[in-house]
C-alpha positions as CSV (number, residue, x, y, z in Angstrom):
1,X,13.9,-11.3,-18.3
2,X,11.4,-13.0,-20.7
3,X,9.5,-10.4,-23.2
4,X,6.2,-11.4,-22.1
5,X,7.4,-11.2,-18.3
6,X,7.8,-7.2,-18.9
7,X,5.2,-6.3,-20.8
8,X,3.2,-7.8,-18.0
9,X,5.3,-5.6,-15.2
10,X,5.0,-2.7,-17.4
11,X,0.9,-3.3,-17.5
12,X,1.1,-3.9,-13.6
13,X,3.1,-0.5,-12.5
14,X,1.2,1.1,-14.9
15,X,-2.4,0.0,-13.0
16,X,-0.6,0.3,-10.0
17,X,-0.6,4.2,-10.8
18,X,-3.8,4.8,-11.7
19,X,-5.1,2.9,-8.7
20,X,-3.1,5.6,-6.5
21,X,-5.7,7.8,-7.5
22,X,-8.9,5.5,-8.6
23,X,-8.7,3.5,-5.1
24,X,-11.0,0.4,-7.0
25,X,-9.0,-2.7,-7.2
26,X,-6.1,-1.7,-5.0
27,X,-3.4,-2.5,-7.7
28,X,-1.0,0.5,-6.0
29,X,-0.9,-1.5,-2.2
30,X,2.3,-3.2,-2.1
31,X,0.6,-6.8,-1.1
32,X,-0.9,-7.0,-4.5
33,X,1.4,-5.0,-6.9
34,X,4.7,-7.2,-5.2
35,X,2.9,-10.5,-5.5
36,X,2.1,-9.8,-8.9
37,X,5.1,-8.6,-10.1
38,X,6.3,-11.6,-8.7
39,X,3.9,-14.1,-9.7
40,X,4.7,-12.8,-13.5
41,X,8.9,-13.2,-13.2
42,X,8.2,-16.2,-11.2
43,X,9.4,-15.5,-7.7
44,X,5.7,-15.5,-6.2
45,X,7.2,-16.2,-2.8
46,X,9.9,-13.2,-2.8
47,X,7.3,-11.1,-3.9
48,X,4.8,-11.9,-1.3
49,X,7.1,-11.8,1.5
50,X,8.1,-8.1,-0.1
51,X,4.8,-6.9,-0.5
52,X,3.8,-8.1,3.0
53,X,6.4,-6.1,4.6
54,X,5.9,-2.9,2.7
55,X,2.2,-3.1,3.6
56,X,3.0,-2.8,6.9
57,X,4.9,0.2,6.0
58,X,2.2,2.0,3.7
59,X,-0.4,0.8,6.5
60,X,0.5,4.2,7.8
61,X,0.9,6.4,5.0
62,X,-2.3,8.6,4.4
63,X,-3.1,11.4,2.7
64,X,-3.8,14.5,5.2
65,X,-5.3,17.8,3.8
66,X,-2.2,19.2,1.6
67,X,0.3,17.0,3.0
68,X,0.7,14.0,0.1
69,X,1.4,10.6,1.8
70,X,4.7,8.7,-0.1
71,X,3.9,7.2,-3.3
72,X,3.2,3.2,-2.1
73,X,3.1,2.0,-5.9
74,X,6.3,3.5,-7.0
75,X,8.1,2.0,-4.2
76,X,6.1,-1.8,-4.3
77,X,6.4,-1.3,-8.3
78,X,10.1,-0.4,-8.1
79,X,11.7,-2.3,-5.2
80,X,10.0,-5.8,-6.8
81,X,12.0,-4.8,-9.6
82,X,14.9,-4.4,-7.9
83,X,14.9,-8.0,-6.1
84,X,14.1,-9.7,-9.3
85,X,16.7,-8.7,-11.4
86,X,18.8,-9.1,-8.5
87,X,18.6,-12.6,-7.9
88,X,18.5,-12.9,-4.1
89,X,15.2,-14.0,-3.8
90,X,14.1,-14.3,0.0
91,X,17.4,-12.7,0.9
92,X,17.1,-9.6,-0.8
93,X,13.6,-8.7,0.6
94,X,15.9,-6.3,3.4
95,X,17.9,-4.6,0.9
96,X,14.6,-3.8,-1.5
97,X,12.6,-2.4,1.3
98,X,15.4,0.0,2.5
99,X,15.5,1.2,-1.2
100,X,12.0,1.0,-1.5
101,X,11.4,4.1,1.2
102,X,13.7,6.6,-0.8
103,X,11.9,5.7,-3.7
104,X,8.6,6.3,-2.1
105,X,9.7,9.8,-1.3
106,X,11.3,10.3,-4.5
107,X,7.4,9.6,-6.6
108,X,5.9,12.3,-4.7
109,X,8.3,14.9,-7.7
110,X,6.6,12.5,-10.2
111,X,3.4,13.4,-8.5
112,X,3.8,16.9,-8.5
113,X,4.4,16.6,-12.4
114,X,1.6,14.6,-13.2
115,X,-0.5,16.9,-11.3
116,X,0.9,19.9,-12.9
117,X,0.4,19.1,-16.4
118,X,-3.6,18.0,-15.5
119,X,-4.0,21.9,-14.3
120,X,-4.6,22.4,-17.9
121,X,-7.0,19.2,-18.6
122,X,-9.4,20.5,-15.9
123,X,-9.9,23.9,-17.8
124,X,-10.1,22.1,-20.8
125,X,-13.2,20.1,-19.1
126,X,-14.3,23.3,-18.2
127,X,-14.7,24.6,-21.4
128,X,-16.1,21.5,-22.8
129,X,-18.6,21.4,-19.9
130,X,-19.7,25.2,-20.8
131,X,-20.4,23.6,-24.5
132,X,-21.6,20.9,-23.1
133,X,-19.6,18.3,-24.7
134,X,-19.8,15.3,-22.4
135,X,-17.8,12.8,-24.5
136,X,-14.5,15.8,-24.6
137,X,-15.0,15.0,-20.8
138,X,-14.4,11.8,-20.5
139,X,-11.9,11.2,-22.9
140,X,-9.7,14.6,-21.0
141,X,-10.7,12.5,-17.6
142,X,-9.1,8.9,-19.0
143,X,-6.3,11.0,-20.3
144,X,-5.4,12.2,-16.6
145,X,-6.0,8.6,-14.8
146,X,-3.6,7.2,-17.8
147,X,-0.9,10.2,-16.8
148,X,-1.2,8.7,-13.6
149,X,-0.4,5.2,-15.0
150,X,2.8,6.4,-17.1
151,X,4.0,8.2,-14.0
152,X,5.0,4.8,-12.5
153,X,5.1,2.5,-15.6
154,X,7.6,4.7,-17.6
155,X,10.0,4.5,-14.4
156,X,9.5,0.5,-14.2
157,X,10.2,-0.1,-18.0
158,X,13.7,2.0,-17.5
159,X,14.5,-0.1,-14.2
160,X,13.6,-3.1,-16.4
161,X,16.0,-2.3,-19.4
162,X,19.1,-2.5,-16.6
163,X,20.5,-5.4,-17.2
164,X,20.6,-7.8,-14.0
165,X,24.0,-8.2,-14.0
166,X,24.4,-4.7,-12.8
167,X,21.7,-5.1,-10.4
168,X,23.2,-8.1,-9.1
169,X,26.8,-6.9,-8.8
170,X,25.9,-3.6,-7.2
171,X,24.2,-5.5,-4.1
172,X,26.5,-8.0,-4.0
173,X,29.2,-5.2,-3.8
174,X,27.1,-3.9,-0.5
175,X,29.6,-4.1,2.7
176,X,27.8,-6.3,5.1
177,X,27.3,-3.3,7.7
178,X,25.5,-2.0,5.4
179,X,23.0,-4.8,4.8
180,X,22.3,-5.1,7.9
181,X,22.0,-1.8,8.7
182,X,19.1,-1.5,6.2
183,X,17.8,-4.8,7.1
184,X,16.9,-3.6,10.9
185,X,16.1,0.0,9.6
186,X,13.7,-1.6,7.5
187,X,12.0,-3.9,10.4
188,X,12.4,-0.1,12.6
189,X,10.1,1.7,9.5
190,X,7.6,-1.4,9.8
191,X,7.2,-1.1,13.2
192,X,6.4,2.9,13.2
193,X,4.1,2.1,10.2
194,X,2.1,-0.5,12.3
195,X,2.4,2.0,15.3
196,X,1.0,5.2,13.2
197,X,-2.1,2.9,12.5
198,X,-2.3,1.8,16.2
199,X,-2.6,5.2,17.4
200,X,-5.0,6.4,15.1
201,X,-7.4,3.5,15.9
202,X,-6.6,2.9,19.2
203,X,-9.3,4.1,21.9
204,X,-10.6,2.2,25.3
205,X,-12.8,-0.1,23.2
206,X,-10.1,-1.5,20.7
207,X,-7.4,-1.9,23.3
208,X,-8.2,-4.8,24.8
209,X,-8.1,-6.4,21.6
210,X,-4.5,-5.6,20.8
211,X,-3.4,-7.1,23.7
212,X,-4.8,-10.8,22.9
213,X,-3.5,-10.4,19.7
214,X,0.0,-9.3,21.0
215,X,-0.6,-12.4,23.6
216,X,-1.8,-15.0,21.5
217,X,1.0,-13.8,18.4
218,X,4.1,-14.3,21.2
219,X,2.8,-17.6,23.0
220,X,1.5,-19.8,20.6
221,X,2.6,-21.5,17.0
222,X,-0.9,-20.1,15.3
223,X,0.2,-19.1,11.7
224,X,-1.0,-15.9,10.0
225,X,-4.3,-17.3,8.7
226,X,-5.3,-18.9,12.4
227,X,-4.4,-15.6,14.2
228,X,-6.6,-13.4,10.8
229,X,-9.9,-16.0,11.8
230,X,-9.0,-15.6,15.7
231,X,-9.2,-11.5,14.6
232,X,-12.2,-11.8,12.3
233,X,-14.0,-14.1,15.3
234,X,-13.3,-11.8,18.2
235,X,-14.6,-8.9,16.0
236,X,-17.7,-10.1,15.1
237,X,-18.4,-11.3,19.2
238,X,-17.7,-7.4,19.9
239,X,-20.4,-6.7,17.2
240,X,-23.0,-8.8,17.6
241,X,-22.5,-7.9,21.7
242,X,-22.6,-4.1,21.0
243,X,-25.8,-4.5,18.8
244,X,-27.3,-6.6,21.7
245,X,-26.4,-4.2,24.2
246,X,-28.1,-1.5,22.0
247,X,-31.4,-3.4,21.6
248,X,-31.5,-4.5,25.2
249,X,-30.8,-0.5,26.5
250,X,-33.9,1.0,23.5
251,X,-35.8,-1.9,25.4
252,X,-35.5,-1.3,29.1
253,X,-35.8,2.3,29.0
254,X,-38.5,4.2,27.6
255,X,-37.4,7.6,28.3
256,X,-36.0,9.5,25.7
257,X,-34.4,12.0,27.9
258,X,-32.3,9.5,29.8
259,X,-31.0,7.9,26.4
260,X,-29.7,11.8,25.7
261,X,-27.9,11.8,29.2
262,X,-26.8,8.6,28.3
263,X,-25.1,9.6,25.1
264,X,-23.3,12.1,26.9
């Protein structure tokens, strides 16, 4: 792999991990961090096709109270890796995403570090708050966010020093059983991903809605985008007929105490 090609994956994982905590450009979803990693070794289309399916995956990954959600940007950061040096392209896309969900597991322990060594950086802060040195703060606070970069850029720059040939032999070594095992355990985790964020938004209002979708996705040749405006159109009709509905009910009745019964 060019020079150039990983200093540029090496700058991506590493925004990748500070954007699993900062949440501003979205660097650590798999959508962006795949198709950028494979924009910059040019296999844009492996990469996309990668990222899209570990989206689906991550779609229901969330952080809950203490329980930590699996680390999505090791796993995009890592896995896009993984299918560049191996060479597949397209065809590899199965094999990275079943190695993709150890891996996701596995950067919660690099979590757990990270977070363990910025124990002492808070009570440093503290101190510097009680002498009120503002600038010590900031400088301790980039100093944690760029802990959380090396935690998945110092991983991707060993991955990146393997050289391909090893890659390449090792999954080409892979009985075919076991390919396609991981293949269709890989389509299983997407579907229980897409499911997870089905039952947390699904209600008596939404359902309806998943049902055309399901409908219009099995009988028709719509691509991706048509079916994403069909979405975007249908949700703005509900919108613009809820506000309606809204307006028209504050209009028609003028007693307060019915619209409290009503909200009940």
């Amino acid at each position: 792999m060019p020079i150039i090609a990983i200093i540029l994956v090496i700058v991506i994982a590493f925004l990748a991990g500070m954007e699993g905590i900062l949440d501003q450009f979205q660097f650590h979803q798999p959508l962006v961090a795949c198709s950028l990693i494979g924009l910059v070794t040019g296999n844009l289309e492996a990469g996309v096709v990668l990222g899209g399916s570990l989206q689906m995956i991550a779609l229901g990954w969330a952080n809950i109270g203490a329980a930590v959600a699996p680390d999505a940007a090791l796993a995009s950061v890592a896995s896009s890796i993984i299918l560049v040096l191996g060479g597949q392209g397209i065809a590899g896309v199965s094999t990275a995403i079943a190695v993709a969900i150890p891996l996701a597991v596995a950067g919660l322990f690099l979590t757990m570090i990270v977070r363990t060594i910025a124990v002492p950086l808070v009570h440093m802060m503290d101190a510097a708050a009680e002498e009120g040195n503002i600038q010590k703060i900031e400088w301790l606070q980039i100093l944690g966010i760029c802990l959380q970069g090396l935690r998945i850029a110092i991983p991707a720059a060993a991955l990146l020093f393997i050289p391909a040939e090893i890659v390449r032999s090792t999954l080409e070594a892979m009985p075919e059983w076991l390919t396609t095992g991981m293949a269709i355990g890989g389509g299983m985790v997407v579907a229980v991903g897409y499911a997870m964020v089905i039952n947390m938004m699904a209600n008596r209002e939404v359902w309806p809605f998943f049902i055309i979708g399901f409908v219009v996705a099995a009988i028709s040749q719509l691509t991706l985008i048509a079916l994403g405006a069909l979405g975007i159109a249908l949700a703005l009709i509900y919108l613009n007929l809820s506000e309606r509905g809204n307006s028209s009910n504050c209009g028609s009745k003028g007693d307060p105490l019915d619209d409290i019964l009503n909200d009940y």
